[in-house]
BAMI-62241 format. One record per residue (C-alpha): residue in three letters; x, y, z. Coordinates in steps of 0.02 Angstrom, whole numbers, plus 50000, padded with zeros to 5 digits. Layout:
N
SITE residuo    c1    c2    c3
SITE     ALA     X     Y     Z
...
//
This chain:
267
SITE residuo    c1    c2    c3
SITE     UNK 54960 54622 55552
SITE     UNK 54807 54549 55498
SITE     UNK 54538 54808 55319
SITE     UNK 54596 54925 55307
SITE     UNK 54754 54951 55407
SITE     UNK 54602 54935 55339
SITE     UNK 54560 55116 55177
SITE     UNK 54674 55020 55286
SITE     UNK 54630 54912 55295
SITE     UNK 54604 54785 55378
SITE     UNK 54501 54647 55372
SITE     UNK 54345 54557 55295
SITE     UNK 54232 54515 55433
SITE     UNK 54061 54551 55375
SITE     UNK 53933 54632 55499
SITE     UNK 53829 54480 55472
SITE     UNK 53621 54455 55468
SITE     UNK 53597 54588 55595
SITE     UNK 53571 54768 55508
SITE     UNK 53534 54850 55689
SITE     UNK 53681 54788 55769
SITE     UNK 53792 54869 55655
SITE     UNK 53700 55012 55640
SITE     UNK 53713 55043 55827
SITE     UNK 53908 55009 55810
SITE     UNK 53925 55146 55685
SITE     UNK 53813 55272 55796
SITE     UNK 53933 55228 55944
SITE     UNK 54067 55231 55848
SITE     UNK 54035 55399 55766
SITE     UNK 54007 55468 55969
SITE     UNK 54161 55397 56022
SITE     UNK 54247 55479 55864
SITE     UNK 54178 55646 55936
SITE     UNK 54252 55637 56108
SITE     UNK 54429 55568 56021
SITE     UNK 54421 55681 55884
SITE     UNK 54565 55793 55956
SITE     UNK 54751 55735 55998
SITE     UNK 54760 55660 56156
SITE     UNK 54891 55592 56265
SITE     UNK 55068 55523 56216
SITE     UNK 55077 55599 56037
SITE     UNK 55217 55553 55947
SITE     UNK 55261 55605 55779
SITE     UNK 55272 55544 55595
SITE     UNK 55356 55682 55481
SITE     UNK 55215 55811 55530
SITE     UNK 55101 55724 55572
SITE     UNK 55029 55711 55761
SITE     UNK 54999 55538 55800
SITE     UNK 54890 55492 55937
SITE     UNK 54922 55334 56033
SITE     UNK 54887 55314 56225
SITE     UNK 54843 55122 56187
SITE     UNK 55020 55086 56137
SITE     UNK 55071 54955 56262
SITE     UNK 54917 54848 56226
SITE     UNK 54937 54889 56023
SITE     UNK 55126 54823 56030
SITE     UNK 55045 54669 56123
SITE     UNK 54915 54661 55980
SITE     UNK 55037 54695 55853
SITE     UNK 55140 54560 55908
SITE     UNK 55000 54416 55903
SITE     UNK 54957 54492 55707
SITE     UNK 55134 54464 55665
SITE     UNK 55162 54294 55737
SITE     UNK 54986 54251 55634
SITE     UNK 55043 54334 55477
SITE     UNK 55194 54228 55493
SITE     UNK 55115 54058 55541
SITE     UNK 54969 54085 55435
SITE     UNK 54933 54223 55326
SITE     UNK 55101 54245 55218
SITE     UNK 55104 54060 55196
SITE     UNK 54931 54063 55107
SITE     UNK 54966 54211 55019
SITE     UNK 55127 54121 54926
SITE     UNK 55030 53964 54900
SITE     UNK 54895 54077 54809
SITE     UNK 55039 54161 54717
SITE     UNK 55107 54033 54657
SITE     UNK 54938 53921 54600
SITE     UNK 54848 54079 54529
SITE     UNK 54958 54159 54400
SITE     UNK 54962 54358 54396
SITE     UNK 54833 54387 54235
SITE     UNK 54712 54286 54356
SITE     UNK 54762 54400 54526
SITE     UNK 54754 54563 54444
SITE     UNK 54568 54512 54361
SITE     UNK 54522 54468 54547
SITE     UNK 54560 54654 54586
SITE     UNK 54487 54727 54461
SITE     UNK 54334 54635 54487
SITE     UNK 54326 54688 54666
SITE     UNK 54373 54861 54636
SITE     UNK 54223 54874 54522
SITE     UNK 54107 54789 54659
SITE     UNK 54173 54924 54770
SITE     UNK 54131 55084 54619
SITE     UNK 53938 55118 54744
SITE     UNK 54031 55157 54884
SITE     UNK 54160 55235 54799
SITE     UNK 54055 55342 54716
SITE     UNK 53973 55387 54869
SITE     UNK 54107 55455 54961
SITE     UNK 54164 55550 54828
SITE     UNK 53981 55637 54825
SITE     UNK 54004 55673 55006
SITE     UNK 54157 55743 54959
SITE     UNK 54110 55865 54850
SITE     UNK 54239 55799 54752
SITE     UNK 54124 55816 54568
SITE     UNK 54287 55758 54443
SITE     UNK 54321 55604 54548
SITE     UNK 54133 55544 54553
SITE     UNK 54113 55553 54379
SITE     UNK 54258 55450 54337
SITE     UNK 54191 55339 54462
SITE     UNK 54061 55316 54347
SITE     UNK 54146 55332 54204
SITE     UNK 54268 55167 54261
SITE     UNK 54122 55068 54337
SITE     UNK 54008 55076 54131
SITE     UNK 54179 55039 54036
SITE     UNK 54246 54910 54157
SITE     UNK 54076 54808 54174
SITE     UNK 54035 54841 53993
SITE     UNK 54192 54831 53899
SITE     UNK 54302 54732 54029
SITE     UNK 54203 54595 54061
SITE     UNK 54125 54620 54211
SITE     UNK 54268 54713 54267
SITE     UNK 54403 54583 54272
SITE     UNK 54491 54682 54152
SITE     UNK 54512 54898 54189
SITE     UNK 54506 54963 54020
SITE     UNK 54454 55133 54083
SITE     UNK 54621 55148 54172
SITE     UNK 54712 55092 54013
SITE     UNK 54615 55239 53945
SITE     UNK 54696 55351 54088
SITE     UNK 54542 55359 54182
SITE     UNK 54636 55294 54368
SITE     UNK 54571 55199 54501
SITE     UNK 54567 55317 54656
SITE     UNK 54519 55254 54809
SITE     UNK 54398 55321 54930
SITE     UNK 54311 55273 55090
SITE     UNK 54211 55352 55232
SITE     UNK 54365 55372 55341
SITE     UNK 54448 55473 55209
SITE     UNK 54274 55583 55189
SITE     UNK 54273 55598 55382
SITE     UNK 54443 55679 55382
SITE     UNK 54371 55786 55232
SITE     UNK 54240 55867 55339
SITE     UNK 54382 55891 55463
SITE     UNK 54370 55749 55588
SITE     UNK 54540 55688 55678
SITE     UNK 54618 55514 55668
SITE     UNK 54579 55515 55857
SITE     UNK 54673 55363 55937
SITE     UNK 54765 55252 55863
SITE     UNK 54698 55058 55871
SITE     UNK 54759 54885 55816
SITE     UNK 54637 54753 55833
SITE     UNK 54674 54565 55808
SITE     UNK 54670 54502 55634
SITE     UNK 54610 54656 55554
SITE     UNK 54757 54763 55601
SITE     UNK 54812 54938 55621
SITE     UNK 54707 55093 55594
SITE     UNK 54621 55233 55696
SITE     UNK 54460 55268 55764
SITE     UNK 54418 55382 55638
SITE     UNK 54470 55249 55495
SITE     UNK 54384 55091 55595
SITE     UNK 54215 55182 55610
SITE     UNK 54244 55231 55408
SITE     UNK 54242 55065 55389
SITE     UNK 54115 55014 55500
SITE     UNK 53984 55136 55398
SITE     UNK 54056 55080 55204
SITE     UNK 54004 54897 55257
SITE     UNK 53858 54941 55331
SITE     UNK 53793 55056 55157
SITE     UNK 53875 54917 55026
SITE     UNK 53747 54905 54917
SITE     UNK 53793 54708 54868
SITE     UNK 53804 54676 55046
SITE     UNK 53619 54736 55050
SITE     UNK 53580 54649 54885
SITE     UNK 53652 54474 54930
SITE     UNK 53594 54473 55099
SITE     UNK 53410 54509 55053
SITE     UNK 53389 54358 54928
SITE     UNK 53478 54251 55064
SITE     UNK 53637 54229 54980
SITE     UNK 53739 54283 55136
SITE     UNK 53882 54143 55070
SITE     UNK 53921 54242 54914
SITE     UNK 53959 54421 55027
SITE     UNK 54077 54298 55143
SITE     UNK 54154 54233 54987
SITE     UNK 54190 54390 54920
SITE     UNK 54252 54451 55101
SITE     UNK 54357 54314 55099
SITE     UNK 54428 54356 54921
SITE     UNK 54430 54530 54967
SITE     UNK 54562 54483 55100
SITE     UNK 54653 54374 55021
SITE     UNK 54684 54533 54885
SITE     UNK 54738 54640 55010
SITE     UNK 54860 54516 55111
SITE     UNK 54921 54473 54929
SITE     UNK 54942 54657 54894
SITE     UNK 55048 54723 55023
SITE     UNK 55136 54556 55117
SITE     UNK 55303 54612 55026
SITE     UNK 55304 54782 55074
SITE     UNK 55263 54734 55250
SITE     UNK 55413 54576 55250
SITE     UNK 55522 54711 55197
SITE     UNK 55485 54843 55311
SITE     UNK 55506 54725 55455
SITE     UNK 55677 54680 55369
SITE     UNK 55745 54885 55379
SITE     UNK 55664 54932 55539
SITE     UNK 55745 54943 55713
SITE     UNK 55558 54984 55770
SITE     UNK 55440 54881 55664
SITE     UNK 55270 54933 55769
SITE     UNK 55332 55118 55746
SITE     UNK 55373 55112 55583
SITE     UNK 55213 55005 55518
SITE     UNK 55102 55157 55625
SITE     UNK 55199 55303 55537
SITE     UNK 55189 55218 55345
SITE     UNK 54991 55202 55395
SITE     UNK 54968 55394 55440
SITE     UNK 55087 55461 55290
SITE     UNK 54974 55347 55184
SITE     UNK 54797 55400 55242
SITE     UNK 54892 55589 55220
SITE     UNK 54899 55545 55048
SITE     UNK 54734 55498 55007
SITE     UNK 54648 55630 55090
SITE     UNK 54743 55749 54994
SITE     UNK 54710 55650 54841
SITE     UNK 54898 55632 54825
SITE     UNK 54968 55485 54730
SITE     UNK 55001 55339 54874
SITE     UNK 55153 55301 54810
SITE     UNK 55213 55457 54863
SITE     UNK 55185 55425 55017
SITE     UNK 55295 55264 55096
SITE     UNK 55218 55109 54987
SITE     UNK 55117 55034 55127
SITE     UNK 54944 54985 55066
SITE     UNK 54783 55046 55212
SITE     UNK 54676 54920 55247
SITE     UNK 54528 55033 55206
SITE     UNK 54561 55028 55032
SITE     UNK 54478 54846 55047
//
């Protein structure tokens, strides 16, 4: 399975030196979202929710290479990193790059209109850098001000844009259109991508891609292991968990509502 699922997840390549390139992927992107943006062909369903996926017989071939690599590859690093770092350490590598993440956080939750959940954006990103050291440590949620994520793909499906098809690319994993061009735009606007790439420290945004994935395997490789354990289907039941998830946070429902499976666009 490999940003963003990629808020989903799914996951950390960065768009590199080349500003225009990427900015011509998230123009095509955003067209392509326009012609998909209503349910097309071989819907299938996951509780209420309409799920678009005419791609399926090349996703399941996708899917299948992610697997094999998350078992060859990924889940092995992941439980060397588990058991070198201890969990103080992991969590304070979280919190640290959910506190990287507060500008485009904030952002969305301006475009939004969502005023409450900006604010505490705020509101996390001063006590956490101030008081938590840099944010390794989230004393504003210890103060009950939560960590809420949000991403373009989420404020997409705010201003009423559909998932449109459902994708799975290799490495980063399963998501939609809607969610992949989300995620195409947040990278694009990071502000520390900007930042690092203008005085030419492009190795310290890979770096923190790289950590950045290594969070997110580390985050949800159980959840995934036992999914694959209690499903007759594991493709169908990985795309369903992904949907009832997204659900979730566009309604600014608690995710763990929802089935516990972690989007890759929360990266």
């Amino acid at each position: 399975m490999g940003h963003t699922m990629l808020n989903s997840t799914a996951i950390a390549i960065p768009l590199g030196k080349n500003i225009n390139l990427a900015l011509v992927m998230a123009i095509l992107a955003s067209f392509v979202l326009a012609s998909c943006s209503s349910t097309s062909e071989h819907p299938v369903m996951a509780g209420d929710i309409i799920i678009s996926d005419p791609l399926e017989e090349n996703n399941r071939r996708v899917f299948a290479f992610n697997s094999a690599v998350d078992k060859a590859v990924i889940h092995p690093v992941v439980k060397g990193y588990r058991t070198v770092v201890p969990k103080p350490a992991r969590s304070g590598l979280t919190n640290f790059l959910r506190n990287l993440k507060s500008p485009i956080t904030f952002a969305n939750q301006v475009l939004q209109g969502d005023v409450e959940g900006a604010t505490n954006v705020v509101l996390r990103a001063v006590v956490n850098t101030l008081v938590g050291v840099g944010g390794l440590f989230d004393v504003a949620g210890y103060e009950g001000i939560e960590y809420e994520p949000e991403d373009f793909g989420q404020t997409l499906a705010v201003w009423g844009v559909d998932h449109g098809p459902y994708l799975v690319v290799p490495f980063l994993g399963p998501s939609s259109m809607r969610d992949y061009a989300g995620y195409a735009v947040d990278s694009f606007a990071d502000p520390v991508r900007w930042y690092l790439h203008n005085i030419e420290k492009e190795s310290l945004y890979y770096a923190k891609a790289g950590a950045d994935y290594l969070d997110l395997r580390h985050s949800f490789m159980d959840v995934l292991e036992d999914l694959e354990a209690s499903s007759i289907d594991y493709y169908a039941a990985v795309r369903a968990t992904y949907y009832q998830r997204r659900e979730a946070l566009v309604n600014d429902e608690d995710p763990s509502a929802a089935p516990a499976f972690p989007s890759y666009d929360d990266f």
